[in-house]
C-alpha positions in Angstrom: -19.2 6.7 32.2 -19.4 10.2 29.7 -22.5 12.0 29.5 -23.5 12.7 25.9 -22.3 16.4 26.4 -18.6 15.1 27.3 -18.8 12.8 23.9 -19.5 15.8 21.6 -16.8 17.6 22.7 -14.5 15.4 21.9 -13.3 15.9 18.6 -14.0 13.0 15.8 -10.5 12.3 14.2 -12.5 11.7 11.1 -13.8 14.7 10.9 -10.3 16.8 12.0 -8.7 14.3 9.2 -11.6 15.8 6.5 -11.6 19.4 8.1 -7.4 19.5 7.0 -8.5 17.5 4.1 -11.0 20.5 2.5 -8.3 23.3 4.2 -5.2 21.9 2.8 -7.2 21.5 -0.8 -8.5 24.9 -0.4 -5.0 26.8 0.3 -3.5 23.8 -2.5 -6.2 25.8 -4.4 -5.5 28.7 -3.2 -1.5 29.2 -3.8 -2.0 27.1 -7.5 -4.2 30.5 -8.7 -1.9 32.8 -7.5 1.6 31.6 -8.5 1.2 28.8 -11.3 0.9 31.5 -13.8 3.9 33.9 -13.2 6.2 30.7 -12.3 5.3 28.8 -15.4 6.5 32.1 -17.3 9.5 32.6 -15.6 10.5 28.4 -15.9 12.0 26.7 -18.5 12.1 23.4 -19.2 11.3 20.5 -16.7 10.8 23.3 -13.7 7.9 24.5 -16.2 6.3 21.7 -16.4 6.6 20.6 -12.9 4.8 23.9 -11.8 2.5 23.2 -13.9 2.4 19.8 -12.2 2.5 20.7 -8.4 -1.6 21.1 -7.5 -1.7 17.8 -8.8 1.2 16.6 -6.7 -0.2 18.4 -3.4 -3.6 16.7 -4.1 -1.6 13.3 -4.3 -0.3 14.1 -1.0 -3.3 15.4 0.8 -4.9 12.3 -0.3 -2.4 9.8 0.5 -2.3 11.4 4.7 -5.8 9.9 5.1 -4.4 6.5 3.8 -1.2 6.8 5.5 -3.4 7.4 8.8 -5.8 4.2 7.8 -2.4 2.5 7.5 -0.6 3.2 10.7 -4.0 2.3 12.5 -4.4 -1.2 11.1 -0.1 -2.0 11.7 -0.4 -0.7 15.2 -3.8 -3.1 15.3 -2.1 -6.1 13.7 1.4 -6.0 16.1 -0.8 -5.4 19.3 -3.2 -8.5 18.3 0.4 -10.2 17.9 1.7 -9.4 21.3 -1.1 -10.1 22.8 -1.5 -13.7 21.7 2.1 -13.9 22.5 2.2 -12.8 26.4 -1.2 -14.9 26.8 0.7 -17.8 25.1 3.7 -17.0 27.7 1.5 -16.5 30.8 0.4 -19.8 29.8 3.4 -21.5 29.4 4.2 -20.5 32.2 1.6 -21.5 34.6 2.5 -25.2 33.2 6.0 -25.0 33.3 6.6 -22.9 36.4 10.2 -24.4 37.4 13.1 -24.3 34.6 14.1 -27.3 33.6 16.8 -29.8 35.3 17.8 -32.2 33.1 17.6 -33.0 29.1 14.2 -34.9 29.5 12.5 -31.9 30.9 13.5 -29.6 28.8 12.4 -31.5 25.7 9.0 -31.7 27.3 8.8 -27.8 28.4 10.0 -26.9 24.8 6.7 -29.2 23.1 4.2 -28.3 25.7 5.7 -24.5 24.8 5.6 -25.2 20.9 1.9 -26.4 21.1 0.8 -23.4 23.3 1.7 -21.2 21.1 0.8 -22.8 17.6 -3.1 -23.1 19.4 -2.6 -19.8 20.5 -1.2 -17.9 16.9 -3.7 -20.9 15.2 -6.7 -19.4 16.6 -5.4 -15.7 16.0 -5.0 -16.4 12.4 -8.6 -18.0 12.3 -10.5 -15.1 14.3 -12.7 -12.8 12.3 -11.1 -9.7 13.9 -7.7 -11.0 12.9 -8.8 -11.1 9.0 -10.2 -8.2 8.9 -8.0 -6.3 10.2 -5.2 -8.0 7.9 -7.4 -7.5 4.9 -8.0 -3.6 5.8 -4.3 -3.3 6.0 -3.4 -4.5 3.0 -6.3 -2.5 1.0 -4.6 0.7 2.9 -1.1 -0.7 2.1 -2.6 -1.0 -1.7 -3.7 2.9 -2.2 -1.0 4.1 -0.1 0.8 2.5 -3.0 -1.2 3.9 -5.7 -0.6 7.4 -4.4 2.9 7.2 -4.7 2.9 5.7 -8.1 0.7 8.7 -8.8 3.3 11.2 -7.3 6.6 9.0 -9.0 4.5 9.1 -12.4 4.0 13.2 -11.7 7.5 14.0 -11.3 9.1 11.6 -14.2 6.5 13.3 -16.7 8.3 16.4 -15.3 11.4 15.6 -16.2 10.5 14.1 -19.5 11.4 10.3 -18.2 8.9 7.7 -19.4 6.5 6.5 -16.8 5.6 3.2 -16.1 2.5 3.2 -17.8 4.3 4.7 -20.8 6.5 1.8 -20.7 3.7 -0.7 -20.3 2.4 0.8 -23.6 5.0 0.1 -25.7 5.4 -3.3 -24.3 2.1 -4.1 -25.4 2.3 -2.4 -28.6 5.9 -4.8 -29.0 4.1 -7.7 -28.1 1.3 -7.0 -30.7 4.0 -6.2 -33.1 5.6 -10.0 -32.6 2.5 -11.6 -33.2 2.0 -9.8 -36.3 5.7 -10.5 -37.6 5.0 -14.0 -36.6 2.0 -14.5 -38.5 3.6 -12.9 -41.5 6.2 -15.7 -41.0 3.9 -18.5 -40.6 1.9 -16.9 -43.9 5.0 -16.3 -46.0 6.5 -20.1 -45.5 3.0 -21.3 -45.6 2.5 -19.4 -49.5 6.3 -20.8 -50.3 5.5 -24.3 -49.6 2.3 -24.3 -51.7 4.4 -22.1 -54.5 6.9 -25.1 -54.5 4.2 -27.7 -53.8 2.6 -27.0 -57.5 
């Protein structure tokens, strides 16, 4: 067992992960100041606005390692609760079914009692608290992993003057507005013909 002396000097790998967090921000910071300015001048077109672009980008990035850490954690978590269920399942098996089979009869019989030690065994996995937790926390990193990147994609097509996807959500909500006005009109216009022709 570690005395309390041997615990704080290990490093925290939250606090290493937030120490190159604030350093990477500040030299992000740092080399924005001193080059955006005489870059921007000396670009043109989409290189100008992707300088002007880039802290934001590196933020994206520094942001995203933390998630991308979060992430790798819960996977490696998710196949090693996996594996394990699966060599306990085997060990098992096996302990009930230590010869191999002879004949057609026993092999049927080893392949159920081995097809109901394993859906108990992956049953009870899925079930466990520490299985849906873990699952859910991988998924929620999965999810802003996911935003960064849209965040990075959506800083570089503005760059280059291509319509991002929340651009393009715009004006397909501003087209379906637009149908359901024309529509209406429609419904209006037969609607004032039929009384016209009704009198």
């Amino acid at each position: 067992m570690e005395s309390k002396a041997e615990a704080q000097k290990k490093p925290d790998l939250k606090e290493t992960a937030d120490y190159f967090k604030h350093l990477s921000l500040f030299w992000t910071d740092m080399a924005y100041l001193i080059s955006s300015k005489p870059s921007a001048l000396t670009s043109a077109g989409p290189m100008r606005k992707f300088t002007m672009q880039t802290k934001k980008l590196a933020n994206e990035m520094i942001e995203s390692n933390e998630d991308l850490i979060e992430f790798n954690n819960r996977l490696t978590e998710y196949y090693k609760q996996l594996s394990d269920t699966w060599n306990e399942a085997q060990k098992r098996f096996n302990t009930k079914v230590p010869e191999i089979p002879n004949d057609v009869e026993q092999i049927e019989s080893s392949k159920r009692v081995w097809i109901d030690i394993f859906e108990n065994a992956f049953t009870q996995l899925f079930d466990s608290e520490k299985f849906g937790e873990n699952f859910g926390k991988l998924i929620s990193s999965e999810l802003e992993l996911s935003k960064h990147w849209n965040n990075m994609i959506a800083v570089l097509l503005e760059a280059v003057n291509v319509p991002t996807k929340n651009d393009l959500n715009e004006v397909y909500q501003e087209l379906h507005l637009l149908r359901k006005r024309v529509s209406k009109l429609e419904k209006s216009e037969k609607k004032a013909v039929v009384e016209h022709n009704g009198k």
